[in-house]
matplotlib code that plots the C-alpha trace (Angstrom):
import matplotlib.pyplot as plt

x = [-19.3, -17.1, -13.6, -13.9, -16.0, -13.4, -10.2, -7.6, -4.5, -1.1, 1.6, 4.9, 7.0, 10.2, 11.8, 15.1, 16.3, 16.4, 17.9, 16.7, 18.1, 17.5, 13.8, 13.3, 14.5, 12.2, 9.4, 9.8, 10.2, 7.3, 5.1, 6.5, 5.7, 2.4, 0.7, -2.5, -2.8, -5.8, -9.9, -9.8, -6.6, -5.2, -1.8, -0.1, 4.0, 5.4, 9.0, 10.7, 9.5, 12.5, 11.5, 8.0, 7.4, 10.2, 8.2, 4.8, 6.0, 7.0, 3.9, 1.0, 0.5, 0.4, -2.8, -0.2, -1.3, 1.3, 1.9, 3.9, 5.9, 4.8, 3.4, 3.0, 0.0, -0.1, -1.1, 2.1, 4.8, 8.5, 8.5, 11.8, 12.2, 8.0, 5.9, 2.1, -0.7, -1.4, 2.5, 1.8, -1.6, 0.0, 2.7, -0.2, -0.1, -3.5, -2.1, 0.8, 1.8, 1.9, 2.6, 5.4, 6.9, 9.9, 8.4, 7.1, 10.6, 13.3, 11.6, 9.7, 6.3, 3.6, -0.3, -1.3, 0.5, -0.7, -3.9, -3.4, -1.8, -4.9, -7.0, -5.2, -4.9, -8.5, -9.4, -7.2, -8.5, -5.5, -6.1, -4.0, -2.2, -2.5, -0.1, 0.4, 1.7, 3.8, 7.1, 8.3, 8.4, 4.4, 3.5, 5.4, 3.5, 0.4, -0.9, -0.1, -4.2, -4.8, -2.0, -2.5, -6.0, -4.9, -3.2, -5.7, -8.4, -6.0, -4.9, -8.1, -10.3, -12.7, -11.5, -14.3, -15.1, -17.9, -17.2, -14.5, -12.3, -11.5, -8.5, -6.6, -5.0, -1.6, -1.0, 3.0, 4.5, 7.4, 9.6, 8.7, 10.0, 13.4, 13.8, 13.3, 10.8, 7.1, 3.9, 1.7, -1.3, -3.3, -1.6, -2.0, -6.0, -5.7, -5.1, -6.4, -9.7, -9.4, -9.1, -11.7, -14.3, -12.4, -13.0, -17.0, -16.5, -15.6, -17.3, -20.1, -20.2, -20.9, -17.7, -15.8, -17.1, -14.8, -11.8, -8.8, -6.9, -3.7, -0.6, 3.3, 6.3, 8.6, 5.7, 6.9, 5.6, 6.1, 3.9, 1.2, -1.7, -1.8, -2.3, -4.6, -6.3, -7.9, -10.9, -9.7, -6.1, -7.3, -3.7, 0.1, 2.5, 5.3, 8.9, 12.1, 10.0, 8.8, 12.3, 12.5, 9.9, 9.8, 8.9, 6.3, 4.5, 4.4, 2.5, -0.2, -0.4, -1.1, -3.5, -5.6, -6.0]
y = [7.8, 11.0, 10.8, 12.3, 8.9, 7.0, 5.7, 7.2, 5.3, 5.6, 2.8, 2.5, -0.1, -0.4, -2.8, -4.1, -2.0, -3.1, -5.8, -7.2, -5.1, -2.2, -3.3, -3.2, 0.1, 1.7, -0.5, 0.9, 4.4, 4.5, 2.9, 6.0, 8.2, 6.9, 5.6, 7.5, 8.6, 11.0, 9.8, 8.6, 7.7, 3.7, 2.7, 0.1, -0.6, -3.2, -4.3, -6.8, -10.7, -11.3, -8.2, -9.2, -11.0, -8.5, -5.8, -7.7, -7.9, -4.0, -2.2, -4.0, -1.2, 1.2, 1.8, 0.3, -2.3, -4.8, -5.8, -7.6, -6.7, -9.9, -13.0, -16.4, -17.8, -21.2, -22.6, -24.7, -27.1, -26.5, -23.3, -22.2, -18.4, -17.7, -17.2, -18.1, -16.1, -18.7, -18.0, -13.9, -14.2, -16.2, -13.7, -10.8, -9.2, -8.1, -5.9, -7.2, -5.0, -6.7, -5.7, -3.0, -1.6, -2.9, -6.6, -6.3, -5.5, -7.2, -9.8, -10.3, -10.5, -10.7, -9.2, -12.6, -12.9, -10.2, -11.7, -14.7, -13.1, -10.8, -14.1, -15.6, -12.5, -12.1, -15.5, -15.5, -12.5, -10.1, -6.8, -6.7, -3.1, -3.9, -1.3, 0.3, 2.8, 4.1, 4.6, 8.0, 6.8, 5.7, 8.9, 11.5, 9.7, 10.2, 6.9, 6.9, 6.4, 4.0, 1.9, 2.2, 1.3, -2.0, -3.3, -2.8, -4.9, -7.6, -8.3, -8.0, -10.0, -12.4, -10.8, -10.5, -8.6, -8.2, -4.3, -1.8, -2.4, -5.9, -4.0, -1.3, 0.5, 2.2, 4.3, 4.5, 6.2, 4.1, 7.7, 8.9, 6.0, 6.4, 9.3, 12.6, 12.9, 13.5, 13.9, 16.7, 16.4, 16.8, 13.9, 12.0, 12.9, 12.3, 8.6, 7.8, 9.5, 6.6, 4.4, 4.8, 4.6, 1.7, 0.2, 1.4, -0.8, -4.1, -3.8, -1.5, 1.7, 1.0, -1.2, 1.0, 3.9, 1.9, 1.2, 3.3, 4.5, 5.7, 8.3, 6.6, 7.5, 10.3, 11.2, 13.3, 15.1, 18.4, 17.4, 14.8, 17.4, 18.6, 14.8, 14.2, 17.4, 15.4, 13.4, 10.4, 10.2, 8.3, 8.1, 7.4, 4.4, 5.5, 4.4, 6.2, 8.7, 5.7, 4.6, 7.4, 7.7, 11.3, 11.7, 9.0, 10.1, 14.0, 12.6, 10.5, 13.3, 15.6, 12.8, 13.6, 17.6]
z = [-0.5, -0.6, 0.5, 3.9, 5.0, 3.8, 6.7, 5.2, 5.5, 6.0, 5.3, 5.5, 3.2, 4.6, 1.7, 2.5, 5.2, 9.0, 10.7, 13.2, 15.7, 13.6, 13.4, 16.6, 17.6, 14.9, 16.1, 19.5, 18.0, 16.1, 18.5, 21.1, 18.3, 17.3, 21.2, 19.7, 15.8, 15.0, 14.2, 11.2, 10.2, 10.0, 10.1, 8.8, 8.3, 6.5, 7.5, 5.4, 6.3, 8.5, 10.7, 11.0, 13.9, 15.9, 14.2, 16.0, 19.5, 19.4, 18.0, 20.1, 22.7, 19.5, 17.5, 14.4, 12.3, 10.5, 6.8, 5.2, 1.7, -0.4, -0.5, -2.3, -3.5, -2.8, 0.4, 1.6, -0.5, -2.2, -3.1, -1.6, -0.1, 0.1, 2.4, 2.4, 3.4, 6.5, 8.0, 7.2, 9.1, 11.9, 12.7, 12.7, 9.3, 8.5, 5.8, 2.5, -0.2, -4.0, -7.0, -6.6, -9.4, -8.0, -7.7, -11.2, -13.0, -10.8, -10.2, -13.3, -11.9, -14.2, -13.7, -13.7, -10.9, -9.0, -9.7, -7.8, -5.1, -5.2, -4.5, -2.1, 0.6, 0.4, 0.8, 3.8, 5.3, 4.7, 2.6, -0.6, -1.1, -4.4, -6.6, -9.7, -12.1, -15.3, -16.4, -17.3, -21.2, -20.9, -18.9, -21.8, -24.2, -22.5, -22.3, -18.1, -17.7, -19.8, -18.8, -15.2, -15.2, -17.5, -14.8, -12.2, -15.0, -15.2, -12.2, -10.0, -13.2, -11.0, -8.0, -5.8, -2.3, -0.2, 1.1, 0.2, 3.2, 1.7, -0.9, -1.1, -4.1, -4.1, -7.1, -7.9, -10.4, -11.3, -12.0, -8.5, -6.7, -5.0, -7.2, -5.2, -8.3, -7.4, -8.8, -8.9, -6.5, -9.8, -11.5, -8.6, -8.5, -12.8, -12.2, -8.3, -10.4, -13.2, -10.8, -8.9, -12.1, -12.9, -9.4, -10.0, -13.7, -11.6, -8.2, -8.6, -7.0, -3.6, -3.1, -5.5, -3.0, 0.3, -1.7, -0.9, -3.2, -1.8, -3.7, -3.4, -4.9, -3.1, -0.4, 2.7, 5.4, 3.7, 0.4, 1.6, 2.4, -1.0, -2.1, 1.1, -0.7, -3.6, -3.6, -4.9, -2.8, 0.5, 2.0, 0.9, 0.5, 1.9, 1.1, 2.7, 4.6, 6.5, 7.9, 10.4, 12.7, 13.0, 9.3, 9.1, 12.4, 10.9, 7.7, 10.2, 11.8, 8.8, 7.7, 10.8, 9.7]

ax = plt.figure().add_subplot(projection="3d")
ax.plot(x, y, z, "-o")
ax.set_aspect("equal")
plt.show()
């Protein structure tokens, strides 16, 4: 499958920003913005878990899907400040982001982690944006590929899907993120590339084939066509861009050129 039969997608993670209030205006704005978004192009934003259901009630006249920014892996019990994959499902996420850069070194998360997290969405029936990527020291000493494409072994080992729809990658480079720093649309196709053989290595090529692998880290309306450009880039994760609708309708719309 070649790149141009693959969705390509467009997500918006909106981390801690938005009240509820807030929310709901942007909601409203991008689902203004977005009534129709071009053949071939699926979008998804992700509002922090306290948004989420406000976020829900505001999109569904828009062709906008909803995720959700994390998620816990066990089922139900004392596990105080998560959410499961049955409460994310039952407020209509159908998307959730895990292992962000951002999740991994604040938070401590581990790959092992990710893994069950991994699991548990696709048991559920939610697609895991599953990310990953480098630090500036591991990319200057050129071991960005193999480093990248460790993480993506470990934390989708025994992982197992039936098509490539079931997951989604999202490749971050760690000093891109936040930054105003951004990869080159060629070091973005180095590592989506590695990924992809690396999918090919766990799931065989026909699954590896429907997995999108999308570019985050600094992406904007006035850079995402040279990433869209590349064989291997399938879409972006997109972090401050996505807080304004203007800017995050442009790049769907670019997406659908």
């Amino acid at each position: 499958m070649t790149q141009s039969k693959r969705t390509r997608l467009i997500a918006g993670n909106w981390k801690m920003n938005n009240d509820v209030a807030e929310a709901a205006k942007l909601a409203d704005e991008l689902a203004e913005a977005l009534n129709e978004v071009p053949a071939g192009v699926e979008v998804v934003v992700c509002p922090p878990t306290i948004d989420i259901t406000t976020v829900h009630d505001r999109i569904q006249a828009a062709p906008v899907k909803l995720g959700a920014q994390n998620v816990y892996w066990e089922e139900k019990g004392a596990y105080t400040g998560e959410s499961s994959c049955a409460m994310l499902k039952s407020a209509g996420c159908t998307y959730c982001i895990i292992g962000h850069s951002e999740r991994r070194d604040y938070f401590k998360e581990t790959d092992a982690d990710e893994n069950k997290k991994a699991k548990a969405l696709i048991a559920a029936g939610i697609v895991p944006i599953f990310c990953c990527g480098e630090s500036l020291e591991t990319r200057e000493a050129g071991e960005h590929v193999a480093f990248v494409t460790g993480q993506i072994k470990a934390g989708l080992e025994g992982v197992e899907i039936k098509s490539g729809d079931e997951l989604v990658i999202a490749y971050e480079p760690i000093w891109a993120i936040g930054t105003g720093k951004t990869a080159t649309a060629d070091d973005a196709q180095e590592v989506c590339g590695a990924i992809r053989a690396t999918l090919v290595e766990i799931f065989g090529q026909e699954i590896a084939d429907g997995i999108r692998v999308l570019y985050g880290g600094s992406a904007k309306p006035e850079n995402i066509a040279g990433f869209l450009a590349k064989e291997d880039v399938d879409g972006a994760l997109v972090g401050g861009a996505s807080l304004k609708a203007d800017s995050f309708s442009a790049m769907v719309e670019k997406a659908g050129e």
